[in-house]
N, C-alpha and C positions, 0 to 999 in steps of 0.2 A: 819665399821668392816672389817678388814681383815682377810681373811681366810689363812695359810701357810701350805704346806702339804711335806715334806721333804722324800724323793726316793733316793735309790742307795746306802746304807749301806750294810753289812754283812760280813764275814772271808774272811782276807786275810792272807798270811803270811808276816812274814817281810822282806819287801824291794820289795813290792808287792803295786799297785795302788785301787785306787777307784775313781769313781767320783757322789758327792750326788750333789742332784735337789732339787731344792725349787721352787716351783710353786704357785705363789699370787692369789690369788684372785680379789684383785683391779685393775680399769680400769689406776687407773693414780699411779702404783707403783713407775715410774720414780722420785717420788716425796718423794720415803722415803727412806734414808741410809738402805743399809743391812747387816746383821751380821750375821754369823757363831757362833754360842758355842760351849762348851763341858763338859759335867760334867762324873765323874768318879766316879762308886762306892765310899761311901765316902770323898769326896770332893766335892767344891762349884763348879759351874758355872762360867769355863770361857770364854773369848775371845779368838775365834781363828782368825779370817779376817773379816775384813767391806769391802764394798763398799759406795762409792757415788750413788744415783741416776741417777747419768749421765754414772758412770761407770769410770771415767776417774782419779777418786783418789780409791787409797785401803790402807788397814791397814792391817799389819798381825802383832801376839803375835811372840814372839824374838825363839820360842821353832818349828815354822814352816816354817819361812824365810826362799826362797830356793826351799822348799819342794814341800807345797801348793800354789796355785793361784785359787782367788775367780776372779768370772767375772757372768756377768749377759747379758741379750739378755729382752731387755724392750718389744721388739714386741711380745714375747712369756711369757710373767709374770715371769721370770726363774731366779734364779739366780744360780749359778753353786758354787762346791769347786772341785778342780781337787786336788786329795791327791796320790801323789807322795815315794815315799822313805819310807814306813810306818813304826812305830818304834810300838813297844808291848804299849809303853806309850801313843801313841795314841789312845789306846781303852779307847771309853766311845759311850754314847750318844750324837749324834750331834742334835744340835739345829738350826732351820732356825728363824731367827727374824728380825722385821721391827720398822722403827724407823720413823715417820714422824718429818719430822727438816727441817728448810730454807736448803738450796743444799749449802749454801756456809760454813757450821757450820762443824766444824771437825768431822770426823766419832766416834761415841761414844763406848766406848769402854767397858762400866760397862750394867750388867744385867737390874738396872733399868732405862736405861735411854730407853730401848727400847719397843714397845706399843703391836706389836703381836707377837705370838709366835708356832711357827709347833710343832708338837705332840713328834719329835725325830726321831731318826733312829740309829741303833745299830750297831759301826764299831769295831770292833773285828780284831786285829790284835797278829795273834801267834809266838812265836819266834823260 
């Protein structure tokens, strides 16, 4: 079981920064892809950035290329989203989630492919 507990949301204005934390629980996180979300009042849950385990591959959705960079720090359980340039559309709920997968499998991009999930954190961006 992993535990994920997501820090660093709240109002910014636009074109104003944040940066949220994800902090695991598990001794060998290095061992599971990570993923960023975001759900929107009425609307589904999506992908916003993965990471690899190793940290040395990332993925981002085509709506934050640019903007944001995910990065993680294994000797601290941490993984990071550095959110940059923030648009009003960027308000939702952020999600921290872990994916345990062989390290060579591509970073997974859909809701269910990943196994835990942080509670949220609430980024508010006004315009």
């Amino acid at each position: 079981q992993v535990q994920l507990v997501e820090s660093g949301g709240g109002l910014v204005q636009a074109g104003g920064s944040l940066k949220l934390s994800c902090v695991a629980s598990a001794r060998t996180v290095s061992t599971y892809h990570m993923g960023w979300f975001r759900q929107a009042p009425g609307k589904e849950r999506e992908f916003v950035a993965g990471i690899s385990g190793s940290g040395t591959r990332t993925s981002y959705t085509d709506s934050v290329k640019g903007r944001f960079t995910i990065s993680r720090d294994n000797a601290k359980n941490t993984v990071y989203l550095q959110m940059n340039s923030l648009k009003p559309e960027d308000t939702a709920v952020y999600y921290c989630a872990a994916h345990k997968v062989l390290q060579y499998l591509a970073i997974a991009t859909m809701p269910r492919d990943y196994d835990y999930w942080g509670q949220g954190t609430q980024v508010t961006v006004s315009s």
